[in-house]
C-alpha positions in Angstrom: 62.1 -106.4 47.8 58.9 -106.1 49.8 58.4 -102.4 49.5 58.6 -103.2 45.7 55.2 -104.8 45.9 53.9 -103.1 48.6 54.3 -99.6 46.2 53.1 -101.6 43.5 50.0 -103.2 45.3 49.2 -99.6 46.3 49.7 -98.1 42.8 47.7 -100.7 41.5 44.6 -99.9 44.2 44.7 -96.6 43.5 44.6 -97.3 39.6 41.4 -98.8 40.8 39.8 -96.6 43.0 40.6 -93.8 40.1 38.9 -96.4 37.6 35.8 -96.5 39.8 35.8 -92.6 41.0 35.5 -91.8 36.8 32.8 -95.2 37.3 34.7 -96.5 34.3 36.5 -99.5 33.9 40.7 -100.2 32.8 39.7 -102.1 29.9 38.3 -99.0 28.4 39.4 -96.8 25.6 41.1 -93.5 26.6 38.4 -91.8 24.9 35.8 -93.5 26.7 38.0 -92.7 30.1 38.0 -89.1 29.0 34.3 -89.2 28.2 33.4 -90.4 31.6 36.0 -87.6 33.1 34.2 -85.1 31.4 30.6 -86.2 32.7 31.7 -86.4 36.1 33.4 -82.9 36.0 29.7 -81.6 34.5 27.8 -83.6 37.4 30.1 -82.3 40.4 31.3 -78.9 38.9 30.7 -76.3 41.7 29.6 -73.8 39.3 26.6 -75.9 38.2 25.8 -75.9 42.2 26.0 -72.6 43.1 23.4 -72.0 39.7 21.4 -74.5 41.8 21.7 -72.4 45.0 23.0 -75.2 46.9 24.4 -74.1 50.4 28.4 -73.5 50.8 29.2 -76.8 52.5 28.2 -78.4 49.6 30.2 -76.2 47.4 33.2 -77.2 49.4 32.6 -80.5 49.2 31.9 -80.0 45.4 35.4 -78.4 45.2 37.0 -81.3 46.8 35.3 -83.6 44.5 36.2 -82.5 41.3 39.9 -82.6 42.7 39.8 -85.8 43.3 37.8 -86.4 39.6 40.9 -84.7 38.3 44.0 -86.4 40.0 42.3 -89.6 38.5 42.0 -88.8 35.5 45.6 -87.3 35.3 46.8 -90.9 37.6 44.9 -93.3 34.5 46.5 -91.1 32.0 50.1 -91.1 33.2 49.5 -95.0 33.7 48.9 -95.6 30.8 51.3 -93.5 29.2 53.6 -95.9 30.8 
């Protein structure tokens, strides 16, 4: 019973940390989730920073980035999909 709400504290944290990665909050609308989604994928898209010329590392870490942007957007959506 205790690695019941051990995986549930942990779902619940990384609900969270996907909440403040999109720097929205759970009581918002799913189109305000998806609206603040969309303007961190323009902010950290790798595209946009090569167009600025910035160097590789940064690119990388760019890549990485939007990743992460992504998986949180997909982990609020399938939460609250149910």
């Amino acid at each position: 019973l205790g690695d019941v709400y051990k995986r549930q504290d942990e779902s619940r944290s990384k609900l969270s940390a996907a909440y403040a990665l999109l720097a929205t909050e759970s009581s918002s609308s799913i189109e305000e989730v998806k609206r603040a989604y969309r303007r961190q994928m323009s902010q950290h898209h790798p595209d946009k920073l090569v167009a600025k010329g910035l160097p590789e590392e940064m690119i990388d870490i760019a890549n990485r980035k939007t990743q992460d942007i992504k998986s949180a957007y997909d982990l609020i959506r399938k939460a609250r999909e149910g």
